[in-house]
N, CA, C and O atoms as CSV, one atom per row, in Angstrom:
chain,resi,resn,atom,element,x,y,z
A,1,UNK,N,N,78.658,92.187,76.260
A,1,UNK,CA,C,77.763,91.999,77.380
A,1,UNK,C,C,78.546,91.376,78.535
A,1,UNK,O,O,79.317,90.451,78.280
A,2,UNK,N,N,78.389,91.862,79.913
A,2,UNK,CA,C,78.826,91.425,81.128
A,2,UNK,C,C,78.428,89.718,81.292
A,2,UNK,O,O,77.368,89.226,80.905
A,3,UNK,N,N,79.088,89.277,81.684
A,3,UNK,CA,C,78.581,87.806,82.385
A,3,UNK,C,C,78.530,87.980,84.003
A,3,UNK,O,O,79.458,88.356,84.719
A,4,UNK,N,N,77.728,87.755,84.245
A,4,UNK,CA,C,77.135,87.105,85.715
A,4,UNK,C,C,78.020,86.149,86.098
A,4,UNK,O,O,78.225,85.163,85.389
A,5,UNK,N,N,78.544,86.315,87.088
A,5,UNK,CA,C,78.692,84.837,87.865
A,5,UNK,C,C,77.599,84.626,89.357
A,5,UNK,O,O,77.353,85.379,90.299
A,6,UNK,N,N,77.174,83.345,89.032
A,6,UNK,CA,C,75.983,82.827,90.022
A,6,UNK,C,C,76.566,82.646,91.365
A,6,UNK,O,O,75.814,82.273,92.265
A,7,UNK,N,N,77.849,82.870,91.620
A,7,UNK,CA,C,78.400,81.955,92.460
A,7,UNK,C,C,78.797,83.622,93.783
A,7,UNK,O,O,79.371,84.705,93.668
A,8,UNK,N,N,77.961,82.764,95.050
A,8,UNK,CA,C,78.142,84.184,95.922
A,8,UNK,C,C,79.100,83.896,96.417
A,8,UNK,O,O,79.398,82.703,96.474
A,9,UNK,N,N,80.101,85.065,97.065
A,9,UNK,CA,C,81.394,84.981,97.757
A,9,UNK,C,C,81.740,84.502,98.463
A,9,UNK,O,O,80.852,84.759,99.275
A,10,UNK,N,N,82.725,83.598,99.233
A,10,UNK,CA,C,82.325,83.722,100.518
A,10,UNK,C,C,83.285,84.544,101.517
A,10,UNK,O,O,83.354,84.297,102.722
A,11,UNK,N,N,84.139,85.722,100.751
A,11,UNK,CA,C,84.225,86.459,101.892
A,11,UNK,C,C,84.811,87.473,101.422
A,11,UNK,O,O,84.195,87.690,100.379
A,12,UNK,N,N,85.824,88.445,101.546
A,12,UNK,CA,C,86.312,90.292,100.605
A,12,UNK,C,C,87.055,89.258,99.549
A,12,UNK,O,O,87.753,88.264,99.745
A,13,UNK,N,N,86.560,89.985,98.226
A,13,UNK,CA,C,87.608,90.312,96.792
A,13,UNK,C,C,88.706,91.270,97.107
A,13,UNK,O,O,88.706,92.406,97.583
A,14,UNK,N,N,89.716,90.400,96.662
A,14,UNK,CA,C,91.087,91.255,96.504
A,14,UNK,C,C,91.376,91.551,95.120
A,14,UNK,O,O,90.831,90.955,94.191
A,15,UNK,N,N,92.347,92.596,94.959
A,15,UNK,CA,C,92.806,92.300,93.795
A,15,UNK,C,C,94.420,92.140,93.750
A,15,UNK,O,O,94.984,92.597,94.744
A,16,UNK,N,N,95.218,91.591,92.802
A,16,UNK,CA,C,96.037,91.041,92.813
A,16,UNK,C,C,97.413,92.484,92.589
A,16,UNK,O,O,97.450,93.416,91.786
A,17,UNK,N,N,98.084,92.197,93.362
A,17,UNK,CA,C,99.499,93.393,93.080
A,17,UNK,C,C,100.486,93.261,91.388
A,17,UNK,O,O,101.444,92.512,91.202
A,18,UNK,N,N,100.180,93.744,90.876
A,18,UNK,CA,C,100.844,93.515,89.507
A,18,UNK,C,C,102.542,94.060,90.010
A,18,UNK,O,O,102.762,95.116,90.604
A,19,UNK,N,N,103.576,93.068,89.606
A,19,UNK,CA,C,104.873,93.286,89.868
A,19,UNK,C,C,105.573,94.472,88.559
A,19,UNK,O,O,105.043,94.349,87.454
A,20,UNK,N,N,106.608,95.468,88.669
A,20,UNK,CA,C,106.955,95.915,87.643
A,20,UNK,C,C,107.704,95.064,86.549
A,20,UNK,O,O,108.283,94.021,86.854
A,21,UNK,N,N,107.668,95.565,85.228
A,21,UNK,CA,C,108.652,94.401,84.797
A,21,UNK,C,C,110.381,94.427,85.108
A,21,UNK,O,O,111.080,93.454,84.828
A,22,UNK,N,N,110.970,95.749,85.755
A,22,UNK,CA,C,111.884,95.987,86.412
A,22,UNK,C,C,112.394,94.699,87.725
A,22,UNK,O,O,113.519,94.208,87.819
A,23,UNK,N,N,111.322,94.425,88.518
A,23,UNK,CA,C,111.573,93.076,89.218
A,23,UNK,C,C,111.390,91.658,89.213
A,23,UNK,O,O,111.864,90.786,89.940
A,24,UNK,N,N,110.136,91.579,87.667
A,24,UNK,CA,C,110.648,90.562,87.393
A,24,UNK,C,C,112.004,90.253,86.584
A,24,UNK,O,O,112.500,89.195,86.196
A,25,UNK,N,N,112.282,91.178,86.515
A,25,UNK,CA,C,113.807,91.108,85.856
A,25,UNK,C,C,115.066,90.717,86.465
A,25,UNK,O,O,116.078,90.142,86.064
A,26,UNK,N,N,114.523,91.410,87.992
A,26,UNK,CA,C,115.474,91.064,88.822
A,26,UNK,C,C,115.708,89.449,89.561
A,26,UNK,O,O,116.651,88.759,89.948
A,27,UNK,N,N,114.024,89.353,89.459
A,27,UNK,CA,C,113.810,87.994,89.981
A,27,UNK,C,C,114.012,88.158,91.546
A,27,UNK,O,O,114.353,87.262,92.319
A,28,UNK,N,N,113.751,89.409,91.842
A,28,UNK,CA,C,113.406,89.789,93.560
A,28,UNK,C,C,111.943,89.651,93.707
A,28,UNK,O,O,111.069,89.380,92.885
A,29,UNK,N,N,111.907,89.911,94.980
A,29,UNK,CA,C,110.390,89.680,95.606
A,29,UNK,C,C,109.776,91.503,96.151
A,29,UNK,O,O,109.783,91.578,97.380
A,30,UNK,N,N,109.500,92.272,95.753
A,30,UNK,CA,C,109.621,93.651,96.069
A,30,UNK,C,C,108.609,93.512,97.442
A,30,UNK,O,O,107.912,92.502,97.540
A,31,UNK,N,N,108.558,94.624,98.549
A,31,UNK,CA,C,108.019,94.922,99.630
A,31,UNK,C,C,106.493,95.280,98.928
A,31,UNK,O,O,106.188,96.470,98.859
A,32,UNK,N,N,105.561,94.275,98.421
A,32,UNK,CA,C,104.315,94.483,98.127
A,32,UNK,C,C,103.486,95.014,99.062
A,32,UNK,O,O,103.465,94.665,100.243
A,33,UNK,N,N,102.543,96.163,98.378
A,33,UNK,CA,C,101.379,96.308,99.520
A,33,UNK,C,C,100.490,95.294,99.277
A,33,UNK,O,O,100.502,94.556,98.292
A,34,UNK,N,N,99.295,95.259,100.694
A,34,UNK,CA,C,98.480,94.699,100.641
A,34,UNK,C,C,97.443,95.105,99.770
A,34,UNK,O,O,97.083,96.279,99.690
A,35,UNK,N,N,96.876,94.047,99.020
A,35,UNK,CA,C,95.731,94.574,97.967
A,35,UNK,C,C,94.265,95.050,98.219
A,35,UNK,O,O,93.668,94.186,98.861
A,36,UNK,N,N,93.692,95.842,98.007
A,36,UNK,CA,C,92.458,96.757,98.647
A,36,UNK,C,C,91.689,96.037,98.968
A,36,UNK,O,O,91.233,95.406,98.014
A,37,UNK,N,N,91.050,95.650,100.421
A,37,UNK,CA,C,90.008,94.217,100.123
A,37,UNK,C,C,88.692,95.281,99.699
A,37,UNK,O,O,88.635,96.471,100.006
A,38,UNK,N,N,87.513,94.397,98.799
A,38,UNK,CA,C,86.639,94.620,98.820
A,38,UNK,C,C,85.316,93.957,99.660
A,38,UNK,O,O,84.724,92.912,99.390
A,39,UNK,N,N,85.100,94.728,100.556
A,39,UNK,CA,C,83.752,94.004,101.321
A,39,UNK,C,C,83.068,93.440,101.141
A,39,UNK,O,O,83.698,93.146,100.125
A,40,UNK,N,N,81.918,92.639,101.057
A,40,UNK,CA,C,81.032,92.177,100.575
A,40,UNK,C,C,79.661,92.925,101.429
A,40,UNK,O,O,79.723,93.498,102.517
A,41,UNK,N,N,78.542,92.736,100.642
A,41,UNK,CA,C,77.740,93.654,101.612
A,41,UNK,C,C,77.294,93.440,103.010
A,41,UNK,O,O,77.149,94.216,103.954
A,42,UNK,N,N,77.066,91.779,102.830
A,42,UNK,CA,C,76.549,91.417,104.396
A,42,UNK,C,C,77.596,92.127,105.335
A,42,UNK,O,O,77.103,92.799,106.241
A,43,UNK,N,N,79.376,92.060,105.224
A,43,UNK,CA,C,80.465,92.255,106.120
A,43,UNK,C,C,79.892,93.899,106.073
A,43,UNK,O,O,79.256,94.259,107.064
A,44,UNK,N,N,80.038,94.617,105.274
A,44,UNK,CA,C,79.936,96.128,104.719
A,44,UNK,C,C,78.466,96.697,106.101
A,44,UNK,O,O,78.430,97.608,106.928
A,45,UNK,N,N,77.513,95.632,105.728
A,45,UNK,CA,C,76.240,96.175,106.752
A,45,UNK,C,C,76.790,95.574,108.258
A,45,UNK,O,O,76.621,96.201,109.303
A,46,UNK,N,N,77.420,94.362,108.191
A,46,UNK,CA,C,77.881,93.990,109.876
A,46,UNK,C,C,78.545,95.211,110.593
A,46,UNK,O,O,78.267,95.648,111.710
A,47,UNK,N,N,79.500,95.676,109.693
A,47,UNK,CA,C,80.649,96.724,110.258
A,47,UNK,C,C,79.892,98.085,110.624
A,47,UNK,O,O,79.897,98.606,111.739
A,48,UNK,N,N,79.153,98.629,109.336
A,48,UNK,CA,C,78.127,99.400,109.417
A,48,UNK,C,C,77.585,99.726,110.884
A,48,UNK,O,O,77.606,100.796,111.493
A,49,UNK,N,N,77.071,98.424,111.282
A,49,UNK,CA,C,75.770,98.549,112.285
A,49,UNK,C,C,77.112,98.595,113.882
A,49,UNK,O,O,76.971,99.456,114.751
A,50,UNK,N,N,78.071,97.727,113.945
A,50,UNK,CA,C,78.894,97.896,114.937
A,50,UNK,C,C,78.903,99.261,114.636
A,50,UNK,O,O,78.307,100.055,115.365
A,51,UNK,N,N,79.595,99.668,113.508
A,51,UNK,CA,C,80.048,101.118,113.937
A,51,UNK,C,C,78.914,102.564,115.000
A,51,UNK,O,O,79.259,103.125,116.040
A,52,UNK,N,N,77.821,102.726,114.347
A,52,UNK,CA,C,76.574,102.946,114.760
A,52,UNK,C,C,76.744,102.532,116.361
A,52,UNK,O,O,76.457,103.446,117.135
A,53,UNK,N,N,77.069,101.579,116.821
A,53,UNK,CA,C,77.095,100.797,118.272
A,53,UNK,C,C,77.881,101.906,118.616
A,53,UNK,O,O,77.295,102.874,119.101
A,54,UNK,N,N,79.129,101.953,118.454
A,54,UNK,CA,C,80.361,102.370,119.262
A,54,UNK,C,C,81.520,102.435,118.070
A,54,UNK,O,O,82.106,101.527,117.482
A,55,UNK,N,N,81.612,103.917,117.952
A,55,UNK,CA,C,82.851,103.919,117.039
A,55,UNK,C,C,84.179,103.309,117.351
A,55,UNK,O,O,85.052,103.012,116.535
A,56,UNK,N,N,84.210,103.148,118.799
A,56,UNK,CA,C,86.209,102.631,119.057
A,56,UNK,C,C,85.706,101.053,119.279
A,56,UNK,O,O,84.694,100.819,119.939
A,57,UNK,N,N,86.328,100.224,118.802
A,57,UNK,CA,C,86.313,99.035,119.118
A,57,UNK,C,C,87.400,98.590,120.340
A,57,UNK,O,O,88.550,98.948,120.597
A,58,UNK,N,N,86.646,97.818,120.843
A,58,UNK,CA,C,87.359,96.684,122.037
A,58,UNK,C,C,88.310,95.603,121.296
A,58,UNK,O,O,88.005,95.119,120.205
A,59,UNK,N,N,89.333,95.318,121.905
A,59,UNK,CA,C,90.596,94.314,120.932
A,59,UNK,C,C,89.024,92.935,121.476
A,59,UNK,O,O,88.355,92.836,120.447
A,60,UNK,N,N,88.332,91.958,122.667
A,60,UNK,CA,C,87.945,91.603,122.121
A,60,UNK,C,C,86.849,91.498,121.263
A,60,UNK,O,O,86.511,90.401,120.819
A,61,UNK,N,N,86.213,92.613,120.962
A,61,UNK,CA,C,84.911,92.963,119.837
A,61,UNK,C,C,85.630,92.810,118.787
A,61,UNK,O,O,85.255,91.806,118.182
A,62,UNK,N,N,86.584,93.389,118.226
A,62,UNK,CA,C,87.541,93.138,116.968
A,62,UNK,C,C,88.131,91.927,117.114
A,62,UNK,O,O,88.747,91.653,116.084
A,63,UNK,N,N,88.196,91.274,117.752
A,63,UNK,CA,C,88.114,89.380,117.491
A,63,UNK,C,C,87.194,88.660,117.032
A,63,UNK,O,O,87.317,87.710,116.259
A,64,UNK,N,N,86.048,89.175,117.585
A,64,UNK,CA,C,84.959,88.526,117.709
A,64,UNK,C,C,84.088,88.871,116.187
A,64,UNK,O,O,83.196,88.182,115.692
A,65,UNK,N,N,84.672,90.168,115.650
A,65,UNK,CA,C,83.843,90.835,114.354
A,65,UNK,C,C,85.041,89.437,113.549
A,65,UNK,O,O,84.658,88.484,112.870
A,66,UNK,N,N,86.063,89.678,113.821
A,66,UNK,CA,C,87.499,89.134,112.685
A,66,UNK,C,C,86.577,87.725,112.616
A,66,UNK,O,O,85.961,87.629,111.555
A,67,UNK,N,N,86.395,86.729,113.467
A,67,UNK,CA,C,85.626,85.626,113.696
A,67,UNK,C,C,84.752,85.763,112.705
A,67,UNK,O,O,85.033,85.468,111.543
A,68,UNK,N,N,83.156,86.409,113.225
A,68,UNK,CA,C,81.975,86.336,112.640
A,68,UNK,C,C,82.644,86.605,111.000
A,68,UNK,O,O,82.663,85.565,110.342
A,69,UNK,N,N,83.067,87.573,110.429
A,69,UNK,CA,C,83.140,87.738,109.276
A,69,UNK,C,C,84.444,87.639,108.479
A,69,UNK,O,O,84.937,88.299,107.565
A,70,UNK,N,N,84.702,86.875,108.974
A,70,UNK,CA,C,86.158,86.081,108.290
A,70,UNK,C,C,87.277,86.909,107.715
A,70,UNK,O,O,88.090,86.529,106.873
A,71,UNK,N,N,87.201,88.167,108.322
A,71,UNK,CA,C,88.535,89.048,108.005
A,71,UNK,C,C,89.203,89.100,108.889
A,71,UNK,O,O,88.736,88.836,109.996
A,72,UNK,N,N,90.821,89.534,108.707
A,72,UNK,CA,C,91.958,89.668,109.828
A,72,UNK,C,C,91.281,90.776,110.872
A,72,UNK,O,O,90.167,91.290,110.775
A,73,UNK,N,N,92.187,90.965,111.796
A,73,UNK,CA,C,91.772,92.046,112.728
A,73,UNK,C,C,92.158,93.294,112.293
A,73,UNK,O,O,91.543,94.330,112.547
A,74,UNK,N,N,93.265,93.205,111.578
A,74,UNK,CA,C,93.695,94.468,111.003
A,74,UNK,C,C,92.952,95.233,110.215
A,74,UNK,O,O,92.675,96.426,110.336
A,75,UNK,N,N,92.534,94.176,109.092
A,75,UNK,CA,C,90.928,95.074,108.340
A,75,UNK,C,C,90.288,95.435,108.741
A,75,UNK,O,O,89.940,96.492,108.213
A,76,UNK,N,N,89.589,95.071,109.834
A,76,UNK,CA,C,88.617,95.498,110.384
A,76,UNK,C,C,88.891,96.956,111.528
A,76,UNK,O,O,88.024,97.803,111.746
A,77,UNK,N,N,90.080,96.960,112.047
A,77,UNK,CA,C,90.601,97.992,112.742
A,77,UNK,C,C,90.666,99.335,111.639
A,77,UNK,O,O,90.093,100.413,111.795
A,78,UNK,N,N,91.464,98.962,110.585
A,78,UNK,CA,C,91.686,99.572,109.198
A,78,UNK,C,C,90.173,100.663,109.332
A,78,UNK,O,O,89.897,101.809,109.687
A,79,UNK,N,N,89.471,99.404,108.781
A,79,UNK,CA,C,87.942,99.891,108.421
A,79,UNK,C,C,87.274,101.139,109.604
A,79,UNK,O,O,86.676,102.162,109.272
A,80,UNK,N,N,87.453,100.881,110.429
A,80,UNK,CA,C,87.006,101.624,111.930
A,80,UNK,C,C,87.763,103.106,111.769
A,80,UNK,O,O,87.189,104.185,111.913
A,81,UNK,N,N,89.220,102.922,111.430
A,81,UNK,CA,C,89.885,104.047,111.388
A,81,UNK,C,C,89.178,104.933,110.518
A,81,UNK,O,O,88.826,106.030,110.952
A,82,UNK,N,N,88.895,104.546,109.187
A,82,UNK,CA,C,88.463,104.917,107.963
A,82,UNK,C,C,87.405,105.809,107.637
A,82,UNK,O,O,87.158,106.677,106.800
A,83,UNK,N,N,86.738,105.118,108.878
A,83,UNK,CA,C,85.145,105.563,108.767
A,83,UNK,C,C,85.136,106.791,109.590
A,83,UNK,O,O,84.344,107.707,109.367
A,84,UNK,N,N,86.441,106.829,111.008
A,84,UNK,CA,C,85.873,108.039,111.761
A,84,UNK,C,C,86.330,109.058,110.963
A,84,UNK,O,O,85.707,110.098,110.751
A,85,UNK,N,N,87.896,108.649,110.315
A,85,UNK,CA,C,88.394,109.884,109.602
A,85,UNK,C,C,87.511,110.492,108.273
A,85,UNK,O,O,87.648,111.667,107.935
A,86,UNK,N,N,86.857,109.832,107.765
A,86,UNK,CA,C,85.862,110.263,106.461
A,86,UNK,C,C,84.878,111.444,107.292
A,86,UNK,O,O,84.650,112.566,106.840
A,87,UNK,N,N,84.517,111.074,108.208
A,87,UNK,CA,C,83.513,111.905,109.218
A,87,UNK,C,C,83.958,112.941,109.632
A,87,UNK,O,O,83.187,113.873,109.859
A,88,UNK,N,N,85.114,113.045,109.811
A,88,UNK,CA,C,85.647,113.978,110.543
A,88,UNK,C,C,86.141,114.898,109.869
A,88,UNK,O,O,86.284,116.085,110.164
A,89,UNK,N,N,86.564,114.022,108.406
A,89,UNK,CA,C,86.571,115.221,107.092
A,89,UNK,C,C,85.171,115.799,106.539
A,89,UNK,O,O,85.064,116.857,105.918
A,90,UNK,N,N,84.402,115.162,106.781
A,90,UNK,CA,C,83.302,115.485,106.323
A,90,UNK,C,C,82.558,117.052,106.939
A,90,UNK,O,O,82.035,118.044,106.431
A,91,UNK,N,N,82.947,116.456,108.601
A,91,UNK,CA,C,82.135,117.686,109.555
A,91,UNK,C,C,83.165,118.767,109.453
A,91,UNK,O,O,82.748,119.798,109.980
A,92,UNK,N,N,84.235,118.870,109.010
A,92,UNK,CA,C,85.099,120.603,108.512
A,92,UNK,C,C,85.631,120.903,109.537
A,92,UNK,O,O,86.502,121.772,109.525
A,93,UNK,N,N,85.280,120.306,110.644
A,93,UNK,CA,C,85.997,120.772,111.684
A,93,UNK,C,C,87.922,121.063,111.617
A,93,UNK,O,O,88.636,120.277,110.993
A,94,UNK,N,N,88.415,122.100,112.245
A,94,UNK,CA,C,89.585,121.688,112.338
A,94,UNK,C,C,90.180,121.744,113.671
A,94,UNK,O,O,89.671,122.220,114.686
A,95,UNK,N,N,91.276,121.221,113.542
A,95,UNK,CA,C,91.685,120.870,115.153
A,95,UNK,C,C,92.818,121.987,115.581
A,95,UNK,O,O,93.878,121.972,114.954
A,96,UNK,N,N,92.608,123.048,116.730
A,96,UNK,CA,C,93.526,123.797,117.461
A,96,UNK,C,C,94.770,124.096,116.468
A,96,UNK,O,O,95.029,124.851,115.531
A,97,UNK,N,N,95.417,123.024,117.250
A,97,UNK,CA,C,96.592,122.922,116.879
A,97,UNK,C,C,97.345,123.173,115.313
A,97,UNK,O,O,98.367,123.717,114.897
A,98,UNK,N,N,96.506,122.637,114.901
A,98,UNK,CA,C,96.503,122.547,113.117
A,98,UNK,C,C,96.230,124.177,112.690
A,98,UNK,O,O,96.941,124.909,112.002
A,99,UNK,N,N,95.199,124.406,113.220
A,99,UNK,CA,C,94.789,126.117,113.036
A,99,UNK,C,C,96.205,127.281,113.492
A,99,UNK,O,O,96.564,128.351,113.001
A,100,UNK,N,N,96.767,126.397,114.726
A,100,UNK,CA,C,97.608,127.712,114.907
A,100,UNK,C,C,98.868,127.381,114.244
A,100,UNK,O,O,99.593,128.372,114.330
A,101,UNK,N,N,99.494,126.367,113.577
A,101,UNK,CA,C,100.388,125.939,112.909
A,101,UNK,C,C,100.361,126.200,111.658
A,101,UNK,O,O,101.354,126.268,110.934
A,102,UNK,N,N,99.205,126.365,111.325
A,102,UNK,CA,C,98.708,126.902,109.573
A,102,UNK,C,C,99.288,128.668,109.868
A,102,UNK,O,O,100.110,129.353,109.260
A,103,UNK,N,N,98.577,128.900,110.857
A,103,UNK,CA,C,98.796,130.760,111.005
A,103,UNK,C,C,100.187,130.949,110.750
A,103,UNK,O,O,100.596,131.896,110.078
A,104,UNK,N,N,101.196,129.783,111.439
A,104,UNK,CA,C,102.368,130.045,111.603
A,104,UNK,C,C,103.161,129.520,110.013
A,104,UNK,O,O,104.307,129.076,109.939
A,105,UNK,N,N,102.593,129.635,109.316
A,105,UNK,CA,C,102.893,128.704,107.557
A,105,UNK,C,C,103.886,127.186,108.490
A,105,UNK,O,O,105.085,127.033,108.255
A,106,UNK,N,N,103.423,126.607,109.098
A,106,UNK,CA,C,104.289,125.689,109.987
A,106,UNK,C,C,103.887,124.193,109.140
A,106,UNK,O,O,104.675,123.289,108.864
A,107,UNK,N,N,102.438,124.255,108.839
A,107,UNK,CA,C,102.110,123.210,108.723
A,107,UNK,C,C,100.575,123.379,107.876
A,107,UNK,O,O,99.766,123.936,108.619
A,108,UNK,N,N,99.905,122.987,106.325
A,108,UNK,CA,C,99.365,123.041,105.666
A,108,UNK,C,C,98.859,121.775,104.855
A,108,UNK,O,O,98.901,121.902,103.632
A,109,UNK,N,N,98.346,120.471,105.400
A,109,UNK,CA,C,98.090,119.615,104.581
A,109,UNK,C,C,96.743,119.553,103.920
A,109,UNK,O,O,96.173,118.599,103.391
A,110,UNK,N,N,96.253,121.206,104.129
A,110,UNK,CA,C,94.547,120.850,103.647
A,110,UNK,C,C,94.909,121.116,102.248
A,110,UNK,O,O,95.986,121.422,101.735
A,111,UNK,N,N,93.622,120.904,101.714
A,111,UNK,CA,C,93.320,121.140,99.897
A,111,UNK,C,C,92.540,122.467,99.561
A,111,UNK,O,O,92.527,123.064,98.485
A,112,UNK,N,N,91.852,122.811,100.809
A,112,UNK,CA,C,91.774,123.779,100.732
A,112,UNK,C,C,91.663,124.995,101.473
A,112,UNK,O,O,91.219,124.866,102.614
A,113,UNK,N,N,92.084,126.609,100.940
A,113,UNK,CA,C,92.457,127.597,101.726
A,113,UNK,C,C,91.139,127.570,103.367
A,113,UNK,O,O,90.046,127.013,103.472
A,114,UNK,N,N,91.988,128.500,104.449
A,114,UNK,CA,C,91.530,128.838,105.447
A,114,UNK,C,C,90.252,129.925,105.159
A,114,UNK,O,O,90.308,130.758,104.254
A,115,UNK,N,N,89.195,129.793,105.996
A,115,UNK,CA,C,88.773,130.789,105.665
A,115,UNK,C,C,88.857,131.748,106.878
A,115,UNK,O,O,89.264,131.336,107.964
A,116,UNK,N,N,88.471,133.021,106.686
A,116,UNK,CA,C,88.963,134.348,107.319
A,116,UNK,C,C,88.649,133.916,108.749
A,116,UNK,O,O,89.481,134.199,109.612
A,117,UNK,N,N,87.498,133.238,109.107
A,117,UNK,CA,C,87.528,133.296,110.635
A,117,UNK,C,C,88.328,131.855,111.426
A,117,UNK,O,O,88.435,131.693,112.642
A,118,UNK,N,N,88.712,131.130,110.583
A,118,UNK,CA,C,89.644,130.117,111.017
A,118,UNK,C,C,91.013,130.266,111.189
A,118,UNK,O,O,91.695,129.313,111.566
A,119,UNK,N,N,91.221,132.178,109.577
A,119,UNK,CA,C,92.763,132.370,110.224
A,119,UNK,C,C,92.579,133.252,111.902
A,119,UNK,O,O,93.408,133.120,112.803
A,120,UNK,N,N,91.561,133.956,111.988
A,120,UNK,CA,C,91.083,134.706,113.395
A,120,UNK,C,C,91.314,133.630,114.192
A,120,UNK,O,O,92.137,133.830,115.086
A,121,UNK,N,N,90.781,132.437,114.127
A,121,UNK,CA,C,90.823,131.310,115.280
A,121,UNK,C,C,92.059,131.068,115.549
A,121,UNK,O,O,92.461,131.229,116.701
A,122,UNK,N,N,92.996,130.586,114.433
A,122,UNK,CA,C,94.656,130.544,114.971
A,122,UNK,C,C,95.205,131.830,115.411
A,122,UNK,O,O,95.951,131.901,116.387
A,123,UNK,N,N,94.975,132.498,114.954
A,123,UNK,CA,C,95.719,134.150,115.428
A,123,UNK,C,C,95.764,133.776,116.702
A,123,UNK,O,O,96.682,133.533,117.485
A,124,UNK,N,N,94.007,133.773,116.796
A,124,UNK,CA,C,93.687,134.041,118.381
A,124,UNK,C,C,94.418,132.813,119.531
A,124,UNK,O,O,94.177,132.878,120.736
A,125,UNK,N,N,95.051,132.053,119.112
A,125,UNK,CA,C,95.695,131.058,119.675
A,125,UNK,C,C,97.173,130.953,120.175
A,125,UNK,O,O,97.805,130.502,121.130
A,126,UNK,N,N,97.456,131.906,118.500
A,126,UNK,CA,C,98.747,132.239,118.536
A,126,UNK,C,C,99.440,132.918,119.773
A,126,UNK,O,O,100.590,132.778,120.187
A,127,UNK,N,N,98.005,133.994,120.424
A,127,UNK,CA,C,98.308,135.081,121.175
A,127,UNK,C,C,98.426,134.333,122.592
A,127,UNK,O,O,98.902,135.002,123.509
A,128,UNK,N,N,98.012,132.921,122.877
A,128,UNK,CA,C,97.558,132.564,124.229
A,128,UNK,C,C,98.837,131.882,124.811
A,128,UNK,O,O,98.833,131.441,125.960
């Protein structure tokens, strides 16, 4: 059975970078990433509702969020990035450029194939 803890946060769960046993061997300090923060919900609905406001943030609105909810500015910039790009994967759109660079086998980072009128769309780009 899970245990509860009663005790509310007071601000993102991290989790900790596990070192290989290769460097503790070395007894170096390796170029760690930063560990995934986890939001908490109040921060999760603050960011939420800014976003809804205005997707690009102002450097001072992203002070002022870093303030109210006790994360760096970087997370919170992070977070902003995150959210337009999920959207933007979401709506399928693709961008020009990408279309006529695919036509040209130049450039392919999707997962998945073109379909017939998107290779028409680069063609048709190709030609301009």
């Amino acid at each position: 059975m899970t245990k509860l803890c009663s005790r509310v946060p007071s601000g993102p769960r991290t989790r900790r970078v596990k070192r290989s046993i290769d460097t503790k061997a070395a007894g170096s300090t390796p170029e760690e990433k930063r560990p995934r923060t986890a939001f908490s919900g109040d921060q999760l609905a603050r960011l939420k509702r800014e976003f809804a406001e205005n997707r690009y943030l102002t450097e001072r609105r992203r002070q002022q969020l870093s303030r109210d909810l006790g994360l760096n500015e970087a997370q919170i910039k992070i977070w902003f990035q995150n959210k337009r790009a999920k959207i933007k994967k979401a709506s399928g759109q693709k961008n020009p450029l990408a279309l006529q660079l695919m036509a040209q086998g130049l450039y392919n980072h999707s997962t998945v194939p073109l379909t017939k009128e998107e290779e028409e769309q680069a063609a048709e780009l190709q030609t301009k």
